[in-house]
Each structure stands twice: as C-alpha cells, then as structure tokens.
MOPAC internal coordinates of N, CA, C and O (Angstrom, degrees):
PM7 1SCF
backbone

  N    0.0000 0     0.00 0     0.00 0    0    0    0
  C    1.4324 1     0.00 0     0.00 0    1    0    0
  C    1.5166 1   108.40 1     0.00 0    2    1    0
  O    1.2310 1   118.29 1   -47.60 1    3    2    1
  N    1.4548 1   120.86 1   132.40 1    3    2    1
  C    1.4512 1   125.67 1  -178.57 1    5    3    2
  C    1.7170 1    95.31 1   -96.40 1    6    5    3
  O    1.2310 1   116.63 1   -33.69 1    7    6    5
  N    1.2666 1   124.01 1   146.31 1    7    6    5
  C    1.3363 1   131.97 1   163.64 1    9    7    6
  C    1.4018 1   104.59 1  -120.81 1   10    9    7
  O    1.2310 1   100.77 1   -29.46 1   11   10    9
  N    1.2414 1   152.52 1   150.54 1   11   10    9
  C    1.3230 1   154.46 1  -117.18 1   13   11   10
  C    2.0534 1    74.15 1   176.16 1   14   13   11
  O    1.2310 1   122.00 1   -75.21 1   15   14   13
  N    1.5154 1   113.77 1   104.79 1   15   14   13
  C    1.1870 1   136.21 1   157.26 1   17   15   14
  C    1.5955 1   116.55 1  -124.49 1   18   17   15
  O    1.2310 1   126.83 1   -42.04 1   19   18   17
  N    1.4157 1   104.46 1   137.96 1   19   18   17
  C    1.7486 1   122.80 1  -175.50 1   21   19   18
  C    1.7413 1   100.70 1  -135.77 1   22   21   19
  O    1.2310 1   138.06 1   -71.96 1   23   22   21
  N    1.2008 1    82.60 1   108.04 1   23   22   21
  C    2.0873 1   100.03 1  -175.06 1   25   23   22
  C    1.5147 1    99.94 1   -95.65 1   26   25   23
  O    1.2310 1   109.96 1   -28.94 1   27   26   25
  N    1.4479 1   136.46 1   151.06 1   27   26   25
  C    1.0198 1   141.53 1   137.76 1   29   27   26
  C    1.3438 1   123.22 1  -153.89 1   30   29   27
  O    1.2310 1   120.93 1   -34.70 1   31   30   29
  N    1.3840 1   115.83 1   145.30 1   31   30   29
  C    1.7416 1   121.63 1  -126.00 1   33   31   30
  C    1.6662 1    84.56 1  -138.88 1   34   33   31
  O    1.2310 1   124.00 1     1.86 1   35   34   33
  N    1.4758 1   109.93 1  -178.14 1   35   34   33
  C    1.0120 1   148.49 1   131.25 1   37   35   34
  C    1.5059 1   133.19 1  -173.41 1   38   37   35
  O    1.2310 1   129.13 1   -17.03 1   39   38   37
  N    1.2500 1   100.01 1   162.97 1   39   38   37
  C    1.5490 1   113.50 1  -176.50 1   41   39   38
  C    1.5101 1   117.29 1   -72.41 1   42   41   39
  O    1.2310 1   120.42 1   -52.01 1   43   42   41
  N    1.1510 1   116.80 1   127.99 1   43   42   41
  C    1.7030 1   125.87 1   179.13 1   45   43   42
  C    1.4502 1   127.08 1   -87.47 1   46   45   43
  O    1.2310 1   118.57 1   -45.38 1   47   46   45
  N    1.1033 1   120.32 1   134.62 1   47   46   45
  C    1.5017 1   110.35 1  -173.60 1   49   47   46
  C    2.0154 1   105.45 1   -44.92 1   50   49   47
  O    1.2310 1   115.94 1   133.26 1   51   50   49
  N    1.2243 1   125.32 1   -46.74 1   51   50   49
  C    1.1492 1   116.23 1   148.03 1   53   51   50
  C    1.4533 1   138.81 1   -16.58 1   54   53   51
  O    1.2310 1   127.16 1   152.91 1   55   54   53
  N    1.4062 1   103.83 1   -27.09 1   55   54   53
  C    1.6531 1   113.00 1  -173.96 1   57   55   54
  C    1.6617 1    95.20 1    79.69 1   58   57   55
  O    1.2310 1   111.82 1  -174.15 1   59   58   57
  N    1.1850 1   133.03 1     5.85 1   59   58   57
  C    1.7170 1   125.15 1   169.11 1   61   59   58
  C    1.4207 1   125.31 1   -65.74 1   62   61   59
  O    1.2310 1   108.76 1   -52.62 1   63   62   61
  N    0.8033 1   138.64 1   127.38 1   63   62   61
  C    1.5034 1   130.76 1   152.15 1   65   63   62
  C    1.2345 1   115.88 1   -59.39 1   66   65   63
  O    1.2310 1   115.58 1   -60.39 1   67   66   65
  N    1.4247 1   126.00 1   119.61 1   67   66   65
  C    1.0473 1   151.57 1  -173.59 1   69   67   66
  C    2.1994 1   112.01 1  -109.33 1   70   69   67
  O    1.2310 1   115.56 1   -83.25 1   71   70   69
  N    0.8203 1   126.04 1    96.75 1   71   70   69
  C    1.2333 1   147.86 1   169.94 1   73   71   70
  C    1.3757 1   104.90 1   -47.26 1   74   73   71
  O    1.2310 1   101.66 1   -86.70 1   75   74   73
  N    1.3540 1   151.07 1    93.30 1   75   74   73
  C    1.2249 1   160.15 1  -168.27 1   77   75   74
  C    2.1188 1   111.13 1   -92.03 1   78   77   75
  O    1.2310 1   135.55 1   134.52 1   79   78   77
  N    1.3083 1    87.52 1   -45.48 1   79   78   77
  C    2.0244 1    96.93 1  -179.97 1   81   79   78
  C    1.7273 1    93.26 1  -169.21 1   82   81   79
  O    1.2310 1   120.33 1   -27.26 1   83   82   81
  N    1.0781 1   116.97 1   152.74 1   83   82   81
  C    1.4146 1   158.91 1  -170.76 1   85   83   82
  C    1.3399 1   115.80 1  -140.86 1   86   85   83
  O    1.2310 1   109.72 1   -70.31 1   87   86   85
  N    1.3413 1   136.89 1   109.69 1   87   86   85
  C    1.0213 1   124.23 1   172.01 1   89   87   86
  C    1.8117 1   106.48 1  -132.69 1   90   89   87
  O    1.2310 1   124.22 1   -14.89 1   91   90   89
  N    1.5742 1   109.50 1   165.11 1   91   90   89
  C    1.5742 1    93.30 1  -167.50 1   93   91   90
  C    1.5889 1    97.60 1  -159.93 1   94   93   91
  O    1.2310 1   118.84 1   -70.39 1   95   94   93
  N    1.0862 1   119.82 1   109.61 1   95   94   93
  C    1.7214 1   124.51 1   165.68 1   97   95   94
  C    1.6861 1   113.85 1    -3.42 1   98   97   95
  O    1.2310 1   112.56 1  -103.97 1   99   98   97
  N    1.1232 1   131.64 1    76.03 1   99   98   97
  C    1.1675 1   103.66 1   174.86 1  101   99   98
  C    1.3139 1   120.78 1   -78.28 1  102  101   99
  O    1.2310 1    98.66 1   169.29 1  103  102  101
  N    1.1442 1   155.89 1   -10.71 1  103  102  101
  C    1.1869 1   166.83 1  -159.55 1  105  103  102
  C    1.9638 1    87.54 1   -79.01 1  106  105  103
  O    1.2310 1   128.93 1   126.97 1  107  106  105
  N    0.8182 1   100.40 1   -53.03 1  107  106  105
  C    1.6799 1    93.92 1   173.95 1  109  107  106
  C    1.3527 1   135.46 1   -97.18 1  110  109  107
  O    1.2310 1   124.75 1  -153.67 1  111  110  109
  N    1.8285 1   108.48 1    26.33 1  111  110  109
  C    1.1628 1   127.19 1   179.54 1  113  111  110
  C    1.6987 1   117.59 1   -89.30 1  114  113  111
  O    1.2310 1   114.10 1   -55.01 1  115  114  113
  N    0.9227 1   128.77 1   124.99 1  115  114  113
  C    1.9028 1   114.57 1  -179.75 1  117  115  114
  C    1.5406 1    90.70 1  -123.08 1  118  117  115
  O    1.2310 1   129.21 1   -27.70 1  119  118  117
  N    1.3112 1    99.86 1   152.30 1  119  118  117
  C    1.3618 1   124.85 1   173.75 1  121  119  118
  C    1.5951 1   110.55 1   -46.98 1  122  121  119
  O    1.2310 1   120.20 1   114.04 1  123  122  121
  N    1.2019 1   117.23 1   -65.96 1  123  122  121
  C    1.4897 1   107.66 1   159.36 1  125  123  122
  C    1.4119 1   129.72 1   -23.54 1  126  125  123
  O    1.2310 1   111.18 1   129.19 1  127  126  125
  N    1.2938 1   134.21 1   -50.81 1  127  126  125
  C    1.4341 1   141.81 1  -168.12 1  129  127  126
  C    1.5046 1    98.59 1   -72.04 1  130  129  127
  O    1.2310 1   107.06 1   174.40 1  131  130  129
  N    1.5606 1   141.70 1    -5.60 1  131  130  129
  C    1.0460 1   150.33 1  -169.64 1  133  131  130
  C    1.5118 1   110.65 1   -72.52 1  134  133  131
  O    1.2310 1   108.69 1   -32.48 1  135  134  133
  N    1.3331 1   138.77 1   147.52 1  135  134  133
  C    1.6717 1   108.11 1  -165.52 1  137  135  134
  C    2.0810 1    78.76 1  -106.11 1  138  137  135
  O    1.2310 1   136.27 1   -18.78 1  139  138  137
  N    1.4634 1    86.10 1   161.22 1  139  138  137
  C    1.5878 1   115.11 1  -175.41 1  141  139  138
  C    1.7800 1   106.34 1    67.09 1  142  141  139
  O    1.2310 1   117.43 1  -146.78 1  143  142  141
  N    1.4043 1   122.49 1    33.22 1  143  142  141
  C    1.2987 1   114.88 1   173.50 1  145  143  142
  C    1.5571 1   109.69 1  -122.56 1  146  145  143
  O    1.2310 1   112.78 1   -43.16 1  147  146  145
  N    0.8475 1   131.25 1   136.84 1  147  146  145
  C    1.7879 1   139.62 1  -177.40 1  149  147  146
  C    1.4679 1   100.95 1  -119.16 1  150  149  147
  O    1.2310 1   129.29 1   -82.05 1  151  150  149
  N    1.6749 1    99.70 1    97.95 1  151  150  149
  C    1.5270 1    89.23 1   143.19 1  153  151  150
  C    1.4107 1   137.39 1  -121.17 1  154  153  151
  O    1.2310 1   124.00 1  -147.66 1  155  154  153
  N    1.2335 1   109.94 1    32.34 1  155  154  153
  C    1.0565 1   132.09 1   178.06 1  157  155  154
  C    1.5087 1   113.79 1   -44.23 1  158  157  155
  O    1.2310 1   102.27 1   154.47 1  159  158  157
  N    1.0028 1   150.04 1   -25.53 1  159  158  157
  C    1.5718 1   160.88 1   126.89 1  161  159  158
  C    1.3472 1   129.59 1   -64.83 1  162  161  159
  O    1.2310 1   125.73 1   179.98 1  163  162  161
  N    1.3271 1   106.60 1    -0.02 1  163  162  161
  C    1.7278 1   107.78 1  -170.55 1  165  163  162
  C    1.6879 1    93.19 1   -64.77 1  166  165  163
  O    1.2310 1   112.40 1   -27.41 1  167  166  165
  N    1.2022 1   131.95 1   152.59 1  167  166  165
  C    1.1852 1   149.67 1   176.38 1  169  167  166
  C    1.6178 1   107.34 1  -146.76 1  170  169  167
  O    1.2310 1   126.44 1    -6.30 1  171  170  169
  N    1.6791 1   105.22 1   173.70 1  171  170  169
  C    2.1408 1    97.20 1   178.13 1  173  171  170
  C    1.5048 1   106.13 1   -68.57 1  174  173  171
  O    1.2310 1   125.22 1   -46.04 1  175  174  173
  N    1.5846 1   107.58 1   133.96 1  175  174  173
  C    1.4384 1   139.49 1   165.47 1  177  175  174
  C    1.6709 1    96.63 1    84.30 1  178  177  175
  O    1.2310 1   112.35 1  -131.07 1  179  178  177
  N    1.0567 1   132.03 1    48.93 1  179  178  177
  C    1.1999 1   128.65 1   167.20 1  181  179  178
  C    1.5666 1   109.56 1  -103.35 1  182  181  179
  O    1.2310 1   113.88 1   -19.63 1  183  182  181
  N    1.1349 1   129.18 1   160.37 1  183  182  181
  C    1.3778 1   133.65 1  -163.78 1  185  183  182
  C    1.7284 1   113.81 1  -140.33 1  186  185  183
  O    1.2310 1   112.76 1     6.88 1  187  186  185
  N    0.9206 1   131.27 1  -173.12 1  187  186  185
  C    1.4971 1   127.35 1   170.75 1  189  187  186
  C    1.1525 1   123.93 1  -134.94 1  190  189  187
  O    1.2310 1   129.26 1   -65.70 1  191  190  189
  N    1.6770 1    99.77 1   114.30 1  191  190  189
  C    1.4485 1    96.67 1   179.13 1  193  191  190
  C    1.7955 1   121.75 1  -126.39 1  194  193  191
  O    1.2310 1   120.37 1   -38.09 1  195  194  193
  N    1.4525 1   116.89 1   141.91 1  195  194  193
  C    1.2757 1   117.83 1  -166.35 1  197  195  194
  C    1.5312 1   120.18 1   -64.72 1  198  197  195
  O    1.2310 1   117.98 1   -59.24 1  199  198  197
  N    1.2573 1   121.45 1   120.76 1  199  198  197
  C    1.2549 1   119.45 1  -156.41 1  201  199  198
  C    1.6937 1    99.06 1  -108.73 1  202  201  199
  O    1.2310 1   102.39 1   -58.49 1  203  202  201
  N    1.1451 1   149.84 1   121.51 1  203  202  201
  C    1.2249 1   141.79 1  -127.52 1  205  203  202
  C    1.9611 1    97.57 1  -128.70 1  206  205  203
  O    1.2310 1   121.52 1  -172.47 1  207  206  205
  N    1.2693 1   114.69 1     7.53 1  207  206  205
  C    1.1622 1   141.82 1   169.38 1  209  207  206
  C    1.6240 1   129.79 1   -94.56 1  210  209  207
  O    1.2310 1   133.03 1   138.19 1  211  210  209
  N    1.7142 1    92.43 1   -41.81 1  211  210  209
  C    1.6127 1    89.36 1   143.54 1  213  211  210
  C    1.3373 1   122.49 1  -112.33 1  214  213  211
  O    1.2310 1   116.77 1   179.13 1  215  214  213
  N    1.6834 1   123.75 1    -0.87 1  215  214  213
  C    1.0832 1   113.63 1  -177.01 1  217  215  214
  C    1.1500 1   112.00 1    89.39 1  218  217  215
  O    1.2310 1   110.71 1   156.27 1  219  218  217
  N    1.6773 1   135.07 1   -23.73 1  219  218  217
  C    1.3168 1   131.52 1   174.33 1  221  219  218
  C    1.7925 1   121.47 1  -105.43 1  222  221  219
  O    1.2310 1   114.14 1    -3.63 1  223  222  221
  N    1.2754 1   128.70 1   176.37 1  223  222  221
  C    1.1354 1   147.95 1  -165.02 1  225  223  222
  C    1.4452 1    85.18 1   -92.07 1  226  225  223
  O    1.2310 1   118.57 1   -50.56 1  227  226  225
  N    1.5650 1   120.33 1   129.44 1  227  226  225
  C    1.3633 1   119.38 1   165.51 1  229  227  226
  C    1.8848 1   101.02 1  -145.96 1  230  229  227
  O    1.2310 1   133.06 1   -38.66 1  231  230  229
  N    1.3943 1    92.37 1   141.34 1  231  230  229
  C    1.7396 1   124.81 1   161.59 1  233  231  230
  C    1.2605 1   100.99 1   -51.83 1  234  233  231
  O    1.2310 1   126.52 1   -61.32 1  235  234  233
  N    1.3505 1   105.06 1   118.68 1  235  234  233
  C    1.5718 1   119.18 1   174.02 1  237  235  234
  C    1.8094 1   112.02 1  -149.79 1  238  237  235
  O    1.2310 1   119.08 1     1.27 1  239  238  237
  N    1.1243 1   119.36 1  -178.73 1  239  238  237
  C    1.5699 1   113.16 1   176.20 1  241  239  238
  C    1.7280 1    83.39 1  -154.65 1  242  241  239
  O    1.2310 1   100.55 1   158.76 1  243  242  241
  N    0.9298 1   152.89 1   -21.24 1  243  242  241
  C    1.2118 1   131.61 1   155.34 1  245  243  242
  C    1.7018 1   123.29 1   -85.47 1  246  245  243
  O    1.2310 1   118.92 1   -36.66 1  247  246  245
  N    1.4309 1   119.67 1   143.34 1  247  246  245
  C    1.7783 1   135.22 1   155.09 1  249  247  246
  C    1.2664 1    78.84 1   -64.80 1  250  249  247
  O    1.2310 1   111.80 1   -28.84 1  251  250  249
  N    1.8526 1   133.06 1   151.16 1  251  250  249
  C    0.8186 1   144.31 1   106.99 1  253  251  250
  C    1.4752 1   128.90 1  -120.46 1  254  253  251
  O    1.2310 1   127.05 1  -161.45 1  255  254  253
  N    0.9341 1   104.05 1    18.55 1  255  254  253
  C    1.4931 1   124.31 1  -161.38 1  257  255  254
  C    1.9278 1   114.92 1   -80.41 1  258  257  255
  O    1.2310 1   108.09 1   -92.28 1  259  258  257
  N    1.1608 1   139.85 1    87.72 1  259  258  257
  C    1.3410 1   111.65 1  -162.42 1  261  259  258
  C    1.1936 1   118.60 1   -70.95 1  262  261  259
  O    1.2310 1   115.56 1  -167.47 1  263  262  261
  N    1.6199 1   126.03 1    12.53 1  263  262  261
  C    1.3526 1   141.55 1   174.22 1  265  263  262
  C    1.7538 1   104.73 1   -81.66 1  266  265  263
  O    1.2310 1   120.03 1   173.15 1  267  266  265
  N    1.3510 1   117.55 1    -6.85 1  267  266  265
  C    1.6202 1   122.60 1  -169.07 1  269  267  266
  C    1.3201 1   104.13 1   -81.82 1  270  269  267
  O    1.2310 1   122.35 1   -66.87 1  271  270  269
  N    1.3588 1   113.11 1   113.13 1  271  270  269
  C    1.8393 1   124.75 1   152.52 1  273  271  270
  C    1.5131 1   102.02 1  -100.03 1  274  273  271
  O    1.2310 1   130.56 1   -37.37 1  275  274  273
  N    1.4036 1    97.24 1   142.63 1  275  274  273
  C    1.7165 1   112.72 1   174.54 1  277  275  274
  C    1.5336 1   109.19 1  -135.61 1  278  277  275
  O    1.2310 1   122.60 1   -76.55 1  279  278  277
  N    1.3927 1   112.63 1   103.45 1  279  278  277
  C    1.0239 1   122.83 1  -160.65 1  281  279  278
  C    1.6339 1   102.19 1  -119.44 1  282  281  279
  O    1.2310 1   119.68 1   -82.04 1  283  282  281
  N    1.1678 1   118.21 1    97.96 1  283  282  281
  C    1.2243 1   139.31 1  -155.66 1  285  283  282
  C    1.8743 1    98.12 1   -90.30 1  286  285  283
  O    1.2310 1   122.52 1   169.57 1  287  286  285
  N    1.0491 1   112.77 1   -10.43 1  287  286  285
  C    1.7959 1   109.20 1   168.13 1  289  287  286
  C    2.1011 1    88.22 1    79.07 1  290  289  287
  O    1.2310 1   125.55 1   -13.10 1  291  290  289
  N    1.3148 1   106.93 1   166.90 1  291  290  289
  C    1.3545 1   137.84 1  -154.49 1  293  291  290
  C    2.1164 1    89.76 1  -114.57 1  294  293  291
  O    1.2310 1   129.15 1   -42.70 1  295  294  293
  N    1.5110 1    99.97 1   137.30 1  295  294  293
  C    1.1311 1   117.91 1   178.76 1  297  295  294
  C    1.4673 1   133.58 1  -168.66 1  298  297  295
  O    1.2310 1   120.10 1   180.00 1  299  298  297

C-alpha cells in the first residue's frame, strides 16, 4: 500500500514542533491502517466494536458484551 503524506511544521518559540497541515491520500486509506483497529477477522456483516480489554476497535458479528445497549432511537 502507497500512502501519499504532505507534513508541514514549524518551530515554536518553545523550541516545539508545531504541526501546521497534514495531509494524506485518502483514496488509499482502509479502515484497518487506522492505529488501535483490528480487522484482522472482519468477514461479511461484521461491524466494529471497542473492546476495552485490548483497548482497540475490533471486527466482530456478534454483541456479546452484557455492557451492550442498542438503542435504535423512536419512530
């Protein structure tokens, strides 16, 4: 995978680096390449849910969680 990144910085009276624009190909970005996301299991109709055990976003197709509310909103 090529990522196509354009940094531009400057220095702060602090001596900080200061981050001015970032820009980054999205057209060749996937959800995977995202840091703290696993999709290493995503398969069809799987979704992502935050698993607070590793700390990351993971591909799943089951709720098993008994912490899960699904609150589908009023209609």
């Amino acid at each position: 995978m090529t990522i196509t990144t354009s940094i531009q910085a400057r220095i702060t009276p602090q001596n900080r680096v200061l981050v001015t624009n970032y820009q980054i190909n999205a057209g060749t970005l996937r959800i995977g390449d995202v840091f703290d996301v696993d999709t290493s299991s995503a398969i069809d109709g799987a979704f992502l849910v935050y698993s607070a055990n590793t700390e990351n976003w993971v591909a799943t197709v089951n709720l098993d969680n008994i912490n899960t509310i699904i609150n589908g909103g009023n209609f």
